[in-house]
C-alpha positions in Angstrom: 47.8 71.9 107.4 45.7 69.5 106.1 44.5 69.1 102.2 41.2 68.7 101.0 41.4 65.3 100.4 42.5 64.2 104.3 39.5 66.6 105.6 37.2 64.9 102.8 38.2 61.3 104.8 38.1 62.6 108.6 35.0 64.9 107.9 32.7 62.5 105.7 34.7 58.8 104.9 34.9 58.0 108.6 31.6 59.5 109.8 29.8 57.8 106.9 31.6 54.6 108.0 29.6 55.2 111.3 26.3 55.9 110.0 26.4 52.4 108.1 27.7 51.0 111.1 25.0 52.0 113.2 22.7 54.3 111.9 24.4 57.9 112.8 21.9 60.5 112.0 23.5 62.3 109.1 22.7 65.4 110.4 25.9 65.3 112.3 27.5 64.7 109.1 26.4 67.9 107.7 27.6 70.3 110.8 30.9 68.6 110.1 30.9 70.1 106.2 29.5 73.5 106.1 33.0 75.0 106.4 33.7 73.3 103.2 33.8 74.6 99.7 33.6 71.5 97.9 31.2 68.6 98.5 31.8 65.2 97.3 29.6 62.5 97.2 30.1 59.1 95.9 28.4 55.5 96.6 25.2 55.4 98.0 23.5 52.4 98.7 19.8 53.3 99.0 17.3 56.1 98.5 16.6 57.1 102.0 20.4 57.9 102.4 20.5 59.5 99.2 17.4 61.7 100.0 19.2 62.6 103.5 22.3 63.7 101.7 20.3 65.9 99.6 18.4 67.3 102.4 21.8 68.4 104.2 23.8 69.5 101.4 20.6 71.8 100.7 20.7 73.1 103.4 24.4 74.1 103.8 23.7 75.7 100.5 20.8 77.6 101.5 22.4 78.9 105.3 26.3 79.8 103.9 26.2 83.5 103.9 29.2 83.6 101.8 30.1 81.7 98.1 27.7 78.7 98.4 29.4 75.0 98.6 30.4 73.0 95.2 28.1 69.4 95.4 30.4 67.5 92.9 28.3 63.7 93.0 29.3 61.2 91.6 26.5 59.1 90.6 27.6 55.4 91.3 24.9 53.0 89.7 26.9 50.5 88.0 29.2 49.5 85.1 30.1 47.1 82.5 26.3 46.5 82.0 25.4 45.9 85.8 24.0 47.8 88.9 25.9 47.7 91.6 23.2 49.6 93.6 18.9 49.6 93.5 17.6 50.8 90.4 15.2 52.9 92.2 18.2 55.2 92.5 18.2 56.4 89.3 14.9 58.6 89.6 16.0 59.5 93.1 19.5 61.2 91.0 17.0 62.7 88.9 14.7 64.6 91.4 17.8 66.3 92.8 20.0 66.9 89.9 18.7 70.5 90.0 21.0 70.8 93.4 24.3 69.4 91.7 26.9 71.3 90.8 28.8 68.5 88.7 27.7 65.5 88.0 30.6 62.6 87.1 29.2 59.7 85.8 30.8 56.7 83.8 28.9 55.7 80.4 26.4 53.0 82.1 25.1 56.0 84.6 25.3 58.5 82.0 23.0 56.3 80.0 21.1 55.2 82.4 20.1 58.8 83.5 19.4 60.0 80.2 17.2 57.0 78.9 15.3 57.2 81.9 14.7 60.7 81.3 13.9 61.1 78.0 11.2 57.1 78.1 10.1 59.1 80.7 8.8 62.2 79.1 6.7 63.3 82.2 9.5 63.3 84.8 11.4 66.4 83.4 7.9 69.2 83.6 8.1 67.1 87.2 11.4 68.5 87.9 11.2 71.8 86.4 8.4 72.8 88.5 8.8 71.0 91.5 12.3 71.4 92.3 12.7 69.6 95.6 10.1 67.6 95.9 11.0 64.1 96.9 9.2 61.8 98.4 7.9 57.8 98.9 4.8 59.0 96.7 6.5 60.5 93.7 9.2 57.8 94.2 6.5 55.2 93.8 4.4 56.8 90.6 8.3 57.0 89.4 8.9 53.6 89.9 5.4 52.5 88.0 7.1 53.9 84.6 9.8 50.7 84.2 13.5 51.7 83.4 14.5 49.5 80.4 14.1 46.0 81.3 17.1 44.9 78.8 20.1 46.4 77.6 21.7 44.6 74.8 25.7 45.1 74.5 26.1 47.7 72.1 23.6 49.8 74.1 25.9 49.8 77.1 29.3 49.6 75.8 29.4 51.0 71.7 26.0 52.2 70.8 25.9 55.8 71.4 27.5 58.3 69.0 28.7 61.5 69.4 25.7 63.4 68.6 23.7 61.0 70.9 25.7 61.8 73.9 25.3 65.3 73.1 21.5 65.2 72.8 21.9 62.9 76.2 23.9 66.3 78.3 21.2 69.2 76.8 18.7 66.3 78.1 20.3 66.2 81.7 21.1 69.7 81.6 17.9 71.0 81.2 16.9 69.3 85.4 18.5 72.0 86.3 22.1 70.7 86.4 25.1 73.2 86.5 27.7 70.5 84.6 28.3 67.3 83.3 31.3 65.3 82.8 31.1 61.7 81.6 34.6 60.3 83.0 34.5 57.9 80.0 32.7 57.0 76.7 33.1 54.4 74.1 32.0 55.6 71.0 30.7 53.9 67.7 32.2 57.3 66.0 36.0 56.1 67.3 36.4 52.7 68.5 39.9 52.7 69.3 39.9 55.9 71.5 37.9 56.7 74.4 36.5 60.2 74.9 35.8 62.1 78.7 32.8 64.7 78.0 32.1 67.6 79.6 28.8 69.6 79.0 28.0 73.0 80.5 25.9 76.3 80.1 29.2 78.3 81.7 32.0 79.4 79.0 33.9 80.7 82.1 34.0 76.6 82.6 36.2 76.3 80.1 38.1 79.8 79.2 41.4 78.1 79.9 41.4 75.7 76.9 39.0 77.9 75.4 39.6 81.8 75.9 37.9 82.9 72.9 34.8 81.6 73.7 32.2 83.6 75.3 29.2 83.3 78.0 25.8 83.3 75.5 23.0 83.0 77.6 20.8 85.0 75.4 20.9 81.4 73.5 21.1 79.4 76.3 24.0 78.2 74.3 25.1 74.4 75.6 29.3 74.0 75.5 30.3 70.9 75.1 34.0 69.6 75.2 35.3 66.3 73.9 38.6 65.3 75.2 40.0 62.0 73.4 42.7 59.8 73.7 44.1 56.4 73.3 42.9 53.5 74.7 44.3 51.5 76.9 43.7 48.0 75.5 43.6 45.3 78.4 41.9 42.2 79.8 41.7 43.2 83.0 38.2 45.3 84.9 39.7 47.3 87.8 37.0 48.7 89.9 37.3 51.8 91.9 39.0 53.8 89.0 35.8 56.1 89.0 36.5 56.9 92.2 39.9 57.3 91.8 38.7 60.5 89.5 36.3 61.8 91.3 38.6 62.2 94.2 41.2 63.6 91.7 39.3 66.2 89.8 37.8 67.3 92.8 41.2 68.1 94.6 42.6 70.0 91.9 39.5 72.3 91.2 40.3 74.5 93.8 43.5 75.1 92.2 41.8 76.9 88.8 39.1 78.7 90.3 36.2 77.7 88.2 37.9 76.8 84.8 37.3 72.9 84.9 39.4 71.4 81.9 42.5 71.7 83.6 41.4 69.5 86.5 39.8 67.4 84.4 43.0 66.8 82.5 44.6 66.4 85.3 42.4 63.8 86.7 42.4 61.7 83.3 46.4 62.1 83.4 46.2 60.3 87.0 44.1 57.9 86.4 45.8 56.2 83.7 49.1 56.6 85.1 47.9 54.4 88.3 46.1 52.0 85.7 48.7 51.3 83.7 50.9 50.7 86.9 47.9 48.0 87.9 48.1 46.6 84.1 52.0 45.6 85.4 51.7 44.3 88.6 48.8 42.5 87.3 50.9 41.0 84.7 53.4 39.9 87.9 50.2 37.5 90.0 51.2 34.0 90.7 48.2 32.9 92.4 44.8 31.9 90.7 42.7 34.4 92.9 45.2 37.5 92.0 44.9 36.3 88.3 41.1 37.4 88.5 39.8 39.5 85.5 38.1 41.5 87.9 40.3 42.7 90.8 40.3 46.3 92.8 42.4 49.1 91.6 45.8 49.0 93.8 46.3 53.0 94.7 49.5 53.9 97.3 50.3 57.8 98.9 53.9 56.5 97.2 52.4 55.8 93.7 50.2 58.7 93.5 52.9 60.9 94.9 55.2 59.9 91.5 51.9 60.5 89.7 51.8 63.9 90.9 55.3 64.6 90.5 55.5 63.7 87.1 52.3 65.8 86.1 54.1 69.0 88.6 56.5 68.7 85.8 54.4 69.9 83.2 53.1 73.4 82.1 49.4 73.8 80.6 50.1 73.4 77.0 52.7 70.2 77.6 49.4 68.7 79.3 47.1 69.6 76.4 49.3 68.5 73.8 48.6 65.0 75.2 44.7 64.9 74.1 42.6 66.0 71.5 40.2 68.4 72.5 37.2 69.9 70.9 34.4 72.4 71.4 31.1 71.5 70.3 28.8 74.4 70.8 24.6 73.5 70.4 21.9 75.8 70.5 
């Protein structure tokens, strides 16, 4: 029987592989994933690609006769202050955010989304009323109305509070976007913790951690959960680690049938188990190239088996012991 995560590889790692390869028509891509529940997208070089993927997750959404798919994207622009990817990206995200299910970004992309969004005061009436409506000319007029040319460092990595990330979701959250979770903030509020956000319209999102909390969408009432925990202080930048949780939280959704804390948790859990194993091995490099501050994030079946086995090994309240959570509900 295979999981979600080896069909995730066969159906849409290796076919992708081919389309960068030589141009496979992505339309072959999609056939392959209607029979799926979850979608997952992560890096995306270009805007035409981007655009495609869109196009094809639309339209599984709009032909499945039964529960509609899950689009969980993960938004991969850049980090530590850099784009990996072209900025033109950014208002492509935006244009289709109204599709997206969940939406995982790490603080750059979360800021980089919501500044462009709220500079760009036009682009939201854009979406609202033209839901689906891409294209090289609105890409262009988009790309007339400049991003920000400079970030300085507190921008990017401590200079956005609480209350400004907050204000940031409702902003994203009103394209049309069904939830939000920032996989990690630094705040001014709490320097020496980091904090994983997650912003939705949907109590039933989070009844698990939250039962008392009801649906209020008389109010249009924005929940917004702060899970916090220590930091893990290094010298090292491991890259792939947002990947790492993407792939995690999406494998263990299935498991709590809507309620997304526990996955989320679970994810975090992960993650920083396999960092801190990197942190010591790193630690172990004899060579000049291994002793690189930037190096990629080693991840084993083996090692992620203990991960898993160690987490199996707790109950739901052992696991929530470990952060400090909070409910932040805005009108």
């Amino acid at each position: 029987m295979k999981t979600l995560l080896q069909g995730v590889y066969e159906l849409v790692y290796k076919p992708l592989q081919k389309y960068i390869d030589n141009k496979m028509n992505l339309l072959d891509i999609s056939v392959s994933l209607r029979p799926y529940d979850i979608i997952l997208s992560g890096y995306i070089a270009d805007p035409l690609t981007l655009n495609e993927i869109h196009k094809f997750v639309t339209n599984i959404k709009d032909n499945r006769i039964t529960r509609n798919p899950f689009w969980i994207c993960d938004p991969v622009l850049g980090d530590h202050g850099t784009f990996y990817v072209s900025k033109e990206l950014v208002e492509v995200y935006l244009e289709i955010l109204h599709t997206v299910d969940i939406l995982t970004p790490n603080q750059f992309e979360f800021i980089q989304l919501a500044r462009k969004l709220k500079k760009n005061a036009n682009i939201l009436p854009y979406l609202k009323t033209n839901m689906g409506v891409t294209g090289e000319q609105k890409l262009s007029e988009l790309n007339q109305l400049e991003i920000f040319n400079r970030e300085t460092y507190e921008n990017i990595y401590g200079g956005i509070s609480l209350t400004q990330s907050i204000e940031y979701c409702k902003l994203l959250l009103e394209t049309g976007l069904k939830n939000i979770i920032v996989t990690s903030l630094n705040l001014i509020d709490d320097f020496d913790h980091l904090f994983t956000l997650l912003a939705t319209y949907n109590s039933n999102a989070i009844a698990t951690c939250f039962p008392n909390v009801k649906l209020d969408l008389e109010n249009c009432k924005v929940n917004v959960v702060t899970i916090r925990y220590k930091q893990i202080v290094h010298s090292k930048i491991f890259y792939g680690m947002g990947d790492l949780f993407a792939a995690l939280f999406t494998s263990f959704l299935p498991e709590y049938d809507g309620d997304l804390c526990f996955p989320i948790l679970k994810a975090i859990y992960i993650t920083h188990y396999i960092i801190k194993y990197n942190i010591n091995i790193s630690r172990e490099v004899t060579t000049e190239s291994e002793s690189s501050s930037v190096r990629p994030l080693y991840l084993s079946s083996k090692l992620l088996q203990k991960a898993l086995l160690e987490i199996n090994q707790m109950n739901g309240d052992t696991l929530l012991s470990l952060y400090d959570i909070k409910i932040h509900r805005i009108e």
